[in-house]
N, C-alpha and C positions, 0 to 999 in steps of 0.2 A: 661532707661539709667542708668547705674551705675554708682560708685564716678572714675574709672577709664577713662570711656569716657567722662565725666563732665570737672575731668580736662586736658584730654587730647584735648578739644574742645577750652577751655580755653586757653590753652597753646599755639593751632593755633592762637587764636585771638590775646594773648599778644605779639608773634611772627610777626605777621603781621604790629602791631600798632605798636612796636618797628621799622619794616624795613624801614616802610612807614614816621612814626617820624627820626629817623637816616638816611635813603638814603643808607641802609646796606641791601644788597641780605639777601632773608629770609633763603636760603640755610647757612648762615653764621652764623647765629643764633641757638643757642640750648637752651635747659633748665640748661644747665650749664652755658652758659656764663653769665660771668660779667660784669654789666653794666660800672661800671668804667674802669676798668682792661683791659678787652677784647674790649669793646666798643668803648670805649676812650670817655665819656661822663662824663664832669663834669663843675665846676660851672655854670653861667647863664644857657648853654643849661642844664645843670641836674635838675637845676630848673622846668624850665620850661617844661622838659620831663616829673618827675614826678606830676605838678600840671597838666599837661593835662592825663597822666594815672589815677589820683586816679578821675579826671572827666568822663573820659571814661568809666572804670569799675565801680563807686561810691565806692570809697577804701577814707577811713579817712586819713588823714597822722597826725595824732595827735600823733600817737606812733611815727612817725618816727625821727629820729634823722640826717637832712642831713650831717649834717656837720661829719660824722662819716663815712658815706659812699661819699664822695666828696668832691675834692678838689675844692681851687679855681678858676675864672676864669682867664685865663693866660692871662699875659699883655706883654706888651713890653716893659716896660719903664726899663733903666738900671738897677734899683734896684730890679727890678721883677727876669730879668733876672738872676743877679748875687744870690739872692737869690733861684729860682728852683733848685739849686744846693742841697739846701740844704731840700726842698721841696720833691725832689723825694727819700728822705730819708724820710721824713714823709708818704710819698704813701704807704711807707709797711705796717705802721699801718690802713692805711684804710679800714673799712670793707665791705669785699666781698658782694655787694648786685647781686644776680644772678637771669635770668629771671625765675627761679621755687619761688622764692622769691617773684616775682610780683603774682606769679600764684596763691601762696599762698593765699597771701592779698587780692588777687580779690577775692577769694572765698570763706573769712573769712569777706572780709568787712575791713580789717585795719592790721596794721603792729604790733599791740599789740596781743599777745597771750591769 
């Protein structure tokens, strides 16, 4: 088996754990997409996606920096509210974490290069 079918095999499996974690047809899914972005996956659940992937694949998160890639979890209370406003001006800055991203680290072992 070569490094192409390695991570292309990968790729299925992170795609699946992703559909079957999210409730997102796997058709909807690519190696492109964005877990935050595209996903719409962030605080608590992004938590808890990510420490159920780095268990699933045995991936560190020691390198990773969440809060960089995810926002927080959205409330309702008026101040929450009146504050997203200002919030989804910070979402620009957030960085793209994309499912070739996981594919990566599952096959490196961790988020660190």
């Amino acid at each position: 088996m070569n490094v192409s079918s390695n991570k292309e095999s990968m790729g299925k499996r992170i795609i699946l754990f992703l559909s079957k974690s999210l409730s997102v047809k796997e058709e909807d899914i690519n190696l492109g997409s964005r877990i935050f972005h595209d996903l719409g996956v962030d605080g608590d659940d992004a938590k808890e996606l990510m420490d159920n992937y780095a268990n699933e694949f045995n991936v560190s998160l020691d390198g990773f920096n969440f809060n960089q890639c995810f926002g927080p979890e959205n409330s309702i209370s008026m101040i929450e509210l009146f504050l997203s406003f200002f919030k989804r001006i910070d979402q620009e800055n957030i960085k793209e974490l994309r499912v070739e991203d996981l594919i990566d680290a599952a096959e490196s072992g961790s988020f660190c290069k």
